[in-house]
C-alpha positions as CSV (number, residue, x, y, z in Angstrom):
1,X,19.5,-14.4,-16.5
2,X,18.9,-12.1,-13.6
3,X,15.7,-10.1,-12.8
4,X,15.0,-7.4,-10.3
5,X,11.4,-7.9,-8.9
6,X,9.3,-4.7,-8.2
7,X,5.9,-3.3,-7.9
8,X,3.5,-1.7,-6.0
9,X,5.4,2.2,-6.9
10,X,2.5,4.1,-6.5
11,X,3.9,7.0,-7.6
12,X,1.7,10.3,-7.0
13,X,0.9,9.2,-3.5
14,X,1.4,11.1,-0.1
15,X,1.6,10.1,3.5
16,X,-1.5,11.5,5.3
17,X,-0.9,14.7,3.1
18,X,2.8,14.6,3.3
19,X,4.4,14.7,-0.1
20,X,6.3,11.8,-1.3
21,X,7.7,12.6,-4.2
22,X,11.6,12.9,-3.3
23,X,11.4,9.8,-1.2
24,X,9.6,8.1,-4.7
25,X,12.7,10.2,-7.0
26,X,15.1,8.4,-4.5
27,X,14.0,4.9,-4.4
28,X,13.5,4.7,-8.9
29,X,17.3,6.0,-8.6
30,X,18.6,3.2,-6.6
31,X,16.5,0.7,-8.9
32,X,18.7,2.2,-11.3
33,X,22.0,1.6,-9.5
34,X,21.2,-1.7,-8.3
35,X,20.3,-2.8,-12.2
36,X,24.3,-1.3,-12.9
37,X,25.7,-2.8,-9.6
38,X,23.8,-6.2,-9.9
39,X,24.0,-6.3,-14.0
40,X,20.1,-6.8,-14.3
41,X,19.3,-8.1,-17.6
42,X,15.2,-8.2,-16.6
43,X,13.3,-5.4,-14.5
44,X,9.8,-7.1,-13.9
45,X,7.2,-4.6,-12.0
46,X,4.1,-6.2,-10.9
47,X,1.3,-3.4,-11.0
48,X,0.1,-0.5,-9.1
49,X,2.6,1.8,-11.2
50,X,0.6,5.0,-10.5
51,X,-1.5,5.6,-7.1
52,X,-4.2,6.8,-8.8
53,X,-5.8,6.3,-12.2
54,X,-5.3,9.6,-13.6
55,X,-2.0,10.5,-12.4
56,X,-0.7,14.0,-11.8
57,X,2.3,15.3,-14.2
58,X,5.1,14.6,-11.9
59,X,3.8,11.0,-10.8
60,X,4.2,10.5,-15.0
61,X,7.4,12.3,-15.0
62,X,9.2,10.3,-12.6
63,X,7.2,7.3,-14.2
64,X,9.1,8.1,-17.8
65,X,12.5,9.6,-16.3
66,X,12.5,5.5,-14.6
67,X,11.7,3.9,-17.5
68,X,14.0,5.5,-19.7
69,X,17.3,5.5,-17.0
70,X,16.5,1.7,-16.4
71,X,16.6,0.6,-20.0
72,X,19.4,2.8,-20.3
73,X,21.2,1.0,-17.4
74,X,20.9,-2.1,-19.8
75,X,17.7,-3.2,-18.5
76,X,15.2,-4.5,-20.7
77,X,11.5,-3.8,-18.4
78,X,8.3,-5.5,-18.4
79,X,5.5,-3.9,-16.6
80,X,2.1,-5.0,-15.8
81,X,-1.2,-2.6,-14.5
82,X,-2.2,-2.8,-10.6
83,X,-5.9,-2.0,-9.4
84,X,-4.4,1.6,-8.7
85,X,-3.6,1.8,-12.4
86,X,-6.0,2.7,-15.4
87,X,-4.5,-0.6,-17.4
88,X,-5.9,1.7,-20.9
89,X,-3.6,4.8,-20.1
90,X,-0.4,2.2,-18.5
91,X,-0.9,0.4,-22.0
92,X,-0.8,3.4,-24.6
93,X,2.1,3.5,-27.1
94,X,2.9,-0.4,-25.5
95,X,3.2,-1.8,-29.2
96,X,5.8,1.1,-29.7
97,X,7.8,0.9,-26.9
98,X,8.0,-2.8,-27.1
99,X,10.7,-2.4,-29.8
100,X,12.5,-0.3,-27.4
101,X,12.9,-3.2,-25.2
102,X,9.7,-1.9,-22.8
103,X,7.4,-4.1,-22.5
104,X,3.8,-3.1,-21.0
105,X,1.1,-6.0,-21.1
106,X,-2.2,-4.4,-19.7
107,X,-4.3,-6.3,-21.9
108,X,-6.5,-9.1,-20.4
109,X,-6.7,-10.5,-24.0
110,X,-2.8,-11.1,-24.0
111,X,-2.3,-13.0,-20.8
112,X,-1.1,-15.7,-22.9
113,X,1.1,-13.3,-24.9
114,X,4.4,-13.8,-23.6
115,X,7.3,-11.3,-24.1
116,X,10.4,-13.6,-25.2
117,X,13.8,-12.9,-23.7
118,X,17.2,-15.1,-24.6
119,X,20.2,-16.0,-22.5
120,X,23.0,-18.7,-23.2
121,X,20.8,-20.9,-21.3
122,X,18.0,-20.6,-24.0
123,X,14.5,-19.2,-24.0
124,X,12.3,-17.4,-21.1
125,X,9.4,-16.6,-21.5
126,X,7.5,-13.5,-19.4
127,X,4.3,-13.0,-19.1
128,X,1.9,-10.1,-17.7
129,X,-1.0,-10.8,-16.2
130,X,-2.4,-7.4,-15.3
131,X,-4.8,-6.8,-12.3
132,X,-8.2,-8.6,-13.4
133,X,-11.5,-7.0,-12.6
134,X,-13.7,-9.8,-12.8
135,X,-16.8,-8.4,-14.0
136,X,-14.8,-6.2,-16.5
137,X,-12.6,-8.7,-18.3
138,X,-14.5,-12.1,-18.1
139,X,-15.7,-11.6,-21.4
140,X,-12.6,-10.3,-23.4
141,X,-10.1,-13.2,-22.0
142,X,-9.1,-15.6,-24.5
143,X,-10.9,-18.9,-24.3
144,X,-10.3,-21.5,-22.3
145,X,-7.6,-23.9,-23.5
146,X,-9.5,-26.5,-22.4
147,X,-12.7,-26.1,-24.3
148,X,-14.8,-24.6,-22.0
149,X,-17.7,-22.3,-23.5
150,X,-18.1,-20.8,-19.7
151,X,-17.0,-17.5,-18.8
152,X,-15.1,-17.3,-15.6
153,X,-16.3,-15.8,-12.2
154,X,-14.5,-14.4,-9.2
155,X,-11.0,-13.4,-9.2
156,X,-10.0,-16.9,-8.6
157,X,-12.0,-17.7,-12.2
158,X,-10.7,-14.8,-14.1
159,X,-7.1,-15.8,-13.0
160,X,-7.2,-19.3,-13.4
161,X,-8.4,-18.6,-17.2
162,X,-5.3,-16.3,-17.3
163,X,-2.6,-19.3,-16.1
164,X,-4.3,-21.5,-18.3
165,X,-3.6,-19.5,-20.9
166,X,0.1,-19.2,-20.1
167,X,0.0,-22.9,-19.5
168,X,-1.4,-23.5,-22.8
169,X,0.9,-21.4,-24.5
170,X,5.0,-22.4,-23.0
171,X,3.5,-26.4,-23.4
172,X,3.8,-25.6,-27.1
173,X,8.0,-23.5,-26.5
174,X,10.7,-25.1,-24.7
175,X,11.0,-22.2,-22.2
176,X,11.8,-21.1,-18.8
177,X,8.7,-19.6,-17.0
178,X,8.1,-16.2,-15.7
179,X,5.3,-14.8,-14.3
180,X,3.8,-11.4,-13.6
181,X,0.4,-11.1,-11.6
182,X,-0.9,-8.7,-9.8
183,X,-3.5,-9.8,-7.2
184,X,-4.1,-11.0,-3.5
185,X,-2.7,-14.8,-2.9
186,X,-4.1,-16.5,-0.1
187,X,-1.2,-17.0,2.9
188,X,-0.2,-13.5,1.7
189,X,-0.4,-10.7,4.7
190,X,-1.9,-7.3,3.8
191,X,-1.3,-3.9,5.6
192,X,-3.6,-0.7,5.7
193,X,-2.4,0.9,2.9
194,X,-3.6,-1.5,-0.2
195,X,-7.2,-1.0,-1.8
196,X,-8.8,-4.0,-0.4
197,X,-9.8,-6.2,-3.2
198,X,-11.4,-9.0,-1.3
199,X,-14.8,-9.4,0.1
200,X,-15.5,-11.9,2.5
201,X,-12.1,-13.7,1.3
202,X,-13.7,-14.0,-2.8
203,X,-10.6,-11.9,-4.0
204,X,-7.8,-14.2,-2.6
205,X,-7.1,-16.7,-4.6
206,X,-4.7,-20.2,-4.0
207,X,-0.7,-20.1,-4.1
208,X,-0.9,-23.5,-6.2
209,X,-2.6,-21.6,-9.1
210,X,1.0,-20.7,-10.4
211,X,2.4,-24.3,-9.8
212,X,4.7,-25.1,-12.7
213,X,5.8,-21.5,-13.1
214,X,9.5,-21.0,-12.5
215,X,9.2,-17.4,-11.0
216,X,5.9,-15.3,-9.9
217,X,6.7,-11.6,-9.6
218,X,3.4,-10.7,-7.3
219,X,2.4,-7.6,-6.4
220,X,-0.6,-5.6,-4.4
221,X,0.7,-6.1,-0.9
222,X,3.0,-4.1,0.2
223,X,5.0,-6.3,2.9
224,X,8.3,-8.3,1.2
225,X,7.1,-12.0,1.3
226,X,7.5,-15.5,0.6
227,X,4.9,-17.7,0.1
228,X,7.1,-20.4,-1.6
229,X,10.6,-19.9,-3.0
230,X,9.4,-18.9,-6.6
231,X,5.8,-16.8,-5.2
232,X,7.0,-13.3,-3.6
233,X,5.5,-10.2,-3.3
234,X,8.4,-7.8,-3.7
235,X,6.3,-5.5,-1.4
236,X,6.2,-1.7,-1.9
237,X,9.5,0.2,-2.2
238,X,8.3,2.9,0.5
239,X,6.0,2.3,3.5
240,X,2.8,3.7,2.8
241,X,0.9,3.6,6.0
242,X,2.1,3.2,9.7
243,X,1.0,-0.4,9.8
244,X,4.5,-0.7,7.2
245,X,6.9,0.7,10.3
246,X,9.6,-1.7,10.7
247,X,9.4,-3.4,7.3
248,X,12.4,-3.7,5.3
249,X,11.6,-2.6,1.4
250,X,13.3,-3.1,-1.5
251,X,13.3,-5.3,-4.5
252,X,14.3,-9.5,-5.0
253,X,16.9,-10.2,-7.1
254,X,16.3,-13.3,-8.8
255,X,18.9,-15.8,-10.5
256,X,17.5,-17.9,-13.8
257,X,19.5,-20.8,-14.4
258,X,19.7,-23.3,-16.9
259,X,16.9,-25.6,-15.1
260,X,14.8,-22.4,-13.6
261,X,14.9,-20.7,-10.3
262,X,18.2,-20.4,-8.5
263,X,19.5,-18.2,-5.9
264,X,17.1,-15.2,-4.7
265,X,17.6,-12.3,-2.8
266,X,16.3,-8.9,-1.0
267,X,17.9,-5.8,-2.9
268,X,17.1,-3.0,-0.2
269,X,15.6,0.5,-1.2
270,X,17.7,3.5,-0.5
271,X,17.0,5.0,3.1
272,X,14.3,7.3,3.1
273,X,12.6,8.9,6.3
274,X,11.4,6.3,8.7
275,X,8.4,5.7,10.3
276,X,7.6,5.0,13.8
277,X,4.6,4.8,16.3
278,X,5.0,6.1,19.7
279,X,2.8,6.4,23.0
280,X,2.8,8.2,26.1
281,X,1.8,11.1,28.0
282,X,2.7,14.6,26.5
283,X,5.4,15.2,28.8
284,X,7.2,11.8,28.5
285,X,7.3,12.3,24.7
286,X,9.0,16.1,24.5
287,X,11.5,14.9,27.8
288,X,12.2,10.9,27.2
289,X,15.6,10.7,26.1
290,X,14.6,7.1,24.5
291,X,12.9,9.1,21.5
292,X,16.1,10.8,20.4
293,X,16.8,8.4,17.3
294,X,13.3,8.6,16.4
295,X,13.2,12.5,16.2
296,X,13.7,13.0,12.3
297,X,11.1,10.0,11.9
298,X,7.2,10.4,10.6
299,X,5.2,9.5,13.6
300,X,1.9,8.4,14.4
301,X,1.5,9.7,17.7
302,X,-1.2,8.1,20.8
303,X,-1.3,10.5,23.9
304,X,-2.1,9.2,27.3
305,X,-3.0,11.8,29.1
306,X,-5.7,11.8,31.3
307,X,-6.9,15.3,30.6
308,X,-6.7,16.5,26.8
309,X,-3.4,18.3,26.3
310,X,-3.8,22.1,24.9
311,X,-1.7,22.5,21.8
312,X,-0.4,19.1,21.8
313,X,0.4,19.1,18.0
314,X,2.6,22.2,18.2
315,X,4.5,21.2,21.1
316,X,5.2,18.2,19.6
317,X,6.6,19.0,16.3
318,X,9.4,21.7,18.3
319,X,10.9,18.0,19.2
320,X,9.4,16.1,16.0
321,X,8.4,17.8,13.5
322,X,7.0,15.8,11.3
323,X,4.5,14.4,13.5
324,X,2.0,13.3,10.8
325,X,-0.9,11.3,12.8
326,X,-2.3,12.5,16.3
327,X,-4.3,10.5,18.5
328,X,-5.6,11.3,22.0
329,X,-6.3,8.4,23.8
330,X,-6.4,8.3,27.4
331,X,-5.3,5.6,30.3
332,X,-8.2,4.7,32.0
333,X,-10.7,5.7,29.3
334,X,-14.0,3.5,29.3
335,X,-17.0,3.0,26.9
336,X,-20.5,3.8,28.3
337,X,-23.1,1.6,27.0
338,X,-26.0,3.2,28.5
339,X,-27.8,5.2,25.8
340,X,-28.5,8.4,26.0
341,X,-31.4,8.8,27.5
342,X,-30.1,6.9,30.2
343,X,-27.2,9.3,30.5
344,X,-29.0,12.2,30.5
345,X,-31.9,10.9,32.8
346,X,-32.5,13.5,36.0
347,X,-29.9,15.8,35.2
348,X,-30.8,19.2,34.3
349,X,-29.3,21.5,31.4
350,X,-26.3,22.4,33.3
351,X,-25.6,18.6,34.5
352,X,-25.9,17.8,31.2
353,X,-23.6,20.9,29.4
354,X,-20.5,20.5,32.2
355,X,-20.3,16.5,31.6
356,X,-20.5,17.0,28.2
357,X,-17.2,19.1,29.4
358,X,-15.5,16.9,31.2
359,X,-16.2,14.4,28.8
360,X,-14.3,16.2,25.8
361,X,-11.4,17.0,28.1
362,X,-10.7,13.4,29.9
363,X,-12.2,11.1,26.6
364,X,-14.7,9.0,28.7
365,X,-11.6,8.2,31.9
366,X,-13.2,8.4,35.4
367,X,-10.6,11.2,35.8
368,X,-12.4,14.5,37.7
369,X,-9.2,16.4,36.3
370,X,-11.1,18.1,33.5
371,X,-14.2,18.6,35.2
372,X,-16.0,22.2,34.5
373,X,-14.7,24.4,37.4
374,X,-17.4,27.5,38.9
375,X,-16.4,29.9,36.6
376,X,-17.1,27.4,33.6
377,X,-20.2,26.3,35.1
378,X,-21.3,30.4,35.7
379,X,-20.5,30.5,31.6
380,X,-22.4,27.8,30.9
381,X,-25.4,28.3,33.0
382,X,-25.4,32.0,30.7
383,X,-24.7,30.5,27.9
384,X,-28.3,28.1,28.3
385,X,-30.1,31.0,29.9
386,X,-29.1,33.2,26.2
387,X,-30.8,30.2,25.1
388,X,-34.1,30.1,26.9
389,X,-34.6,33.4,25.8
390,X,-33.8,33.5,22.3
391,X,-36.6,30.9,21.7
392,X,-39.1,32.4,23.5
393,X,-38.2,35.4,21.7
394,X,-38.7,33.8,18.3
């Protein structure tokens, strides 16, 4: 049996305002090829379907248009909710489309539900395990197969009633083992563009929770790993944040053999627009012939100059225009400690008014560059004389 391994689609979501939604059209479409090209019998997605829990109409649309090509391609699909999803709206009409050969487990109280598939090789058994708030479902899990009249705490204790459950369940089918969680497993690396779901460490929880299980479909980070050769987070399918540039995304391909896991490998998304982080000065960046290939890119953007640059975000974008984040940071910059009184002590109004100046044009560097020059100074010492006399006035 072969299964494609995806998650983490957050569909609706944008790129600090930048609309994704081609980029998201294009990458479902070459899920769809590679389930034709690769003949996928299995298309597991591991959570965080939707960005949002009330997704917008088109985030739905491309959501349905997917679902419908890649059981079309031959495909049957099982899907699990995400922390981005609302696991209630995911899951409506999942009893339905279940005969269709969609499978959608959202419920905490089916964990140990599986969905049965068949190959020549016998039985495999798949089952969801949906992102698990732990205050929210510790009550409505099914009991512990061992007896226990507890309720579970912690993320760690709501999914370790969950495997149990699954455990409990293929020790009484002669099956192959598949497994579909969504949550943070300790040894995994995060980026900046998950929902944290851990405080203090609490939400990670161990890799050898899923011992036993012949394939774990993770999601929630968005980097491809491998914690073991049967625990991988497929990673998102786009980069969503500029701590993603340089990671290759796409989906794992994953063999099922007569005795469990066999071969594995990365199925790439489709190219979409890259993403890249540069730094210099303003004028190295529009005249460095090193950033050609990176012209067409989204960029993240850290300037260097010593003096603020005026207009720096519409010269840039006549070489790249889709210059997305903009940072001013500048060599030499330091952090005063003192406090402010300190700072201010024994300097009059206009001391005080023309640092504040030079200040917001050098970003704290010892640079005299931006200092206020005697026409500045003449404005300001009017400006704080207007001042004085509208408060006496008042």
């Amino acid at each position: 049996m072969r299964l494609l391994h995806t998650s983490d689609w957050h569909l609706g979501r944008t790129l600090h305002r930048a609309d994704l939604g081609d980029e998201q059209a294009g990458f479902l479409s070459g899920l769809v090829d590679a389930v034709r090209s690769e003949h996928v019998d299995v298309v597991l997605v591991a959570g965080d379907v939707f960005d949002r829990a009330v997704p917008s109409v088109e985030a739905v649309g491309l959501y349905d248009d997917a679902v419908f090509r890649l059981r079309g391609a031959g495909a049957r699909v099982v899907i699990t909710s995400g922390n981005h999803d609302s696991a209630s709206r995911l899951g409506v009409g999942a009893r339905l489309v279940d005969a269709a050969g969609v499978h959608v487990r959202t419920r905490p109280q089916d964990v140990g539900v599986p969905v049965l598939l068949h190959d020549e090789h016998g039985q495999v058994a798949v089952y969801g395990v949906p992102y698990l708030e732990p205050e929210a479902v510790r009550t409505v899990l099914p009991p512990d197969p061992g007896g226990s009249q507890e309720l579970p705490r912690g993320h760690a204790g709501v999914l370790e009633r969950a495997l149990a459950c699954v455990r409990a369940d293929l020790a009484a089918r002669p099956a192959r083992s598949v497994v579909l969680a969504h949550a943070w497993v300790a040894g995994g690396a995060g980026s900046d563009s998950e929902r944290d779901i851990t405080v203090g460490g609490v939400g990670t929880v161990g890799a050898s929770l899923f011992d036993g299980i012949d394939y774990t479909a993770l999601g929630h980070l968005h980097g491809a790993q491998v914690l073991r050769p049967g625990l991988r987070y497929s990673g998102s399918p786009l980069a969503y944040s500029f701590s993603e540039a340089g990671h290759v995304k796409g989906s794992w391909l994953i063999e099922l053999g007569p005795d469990g896991l066999g071969a594995v490998e990365q199925v790439p998304s489709p190219p979409a627009r890259a993403l890249s982080v540069i730094r210099g000065t303003l004028d190295e960046l529009l005249l460095s012939p090193e950033h050609a290939a990176i012209e067409d890119d989204w960029l993240s953007v850290a300037l260097t100059d010593t003096v603020r640059p005026e207009e720096a975000m519409q010269r840039l974008r006549v070489r790249f225009p889709h210059v997305l984040v903009l940072e001013w940071q500048p060599e030499g910059a330091v952090v005063d400690q003192r406090s402010y009184g300190a700072r201010v002590a024994d300097r009059d109004d206009l001391e005080v008014a023309a640092e504040f100046v030079r200040h917001v044009r050098t970003g704290g560097s010892s640079s005299e560059a931006g200092a206020a020059d005697d026409a500045e100074r003449a404005l300001l010492q009017q400006a704080l004389e207007a001042g004085r006399l509208a408060a006496a006035c008042a």
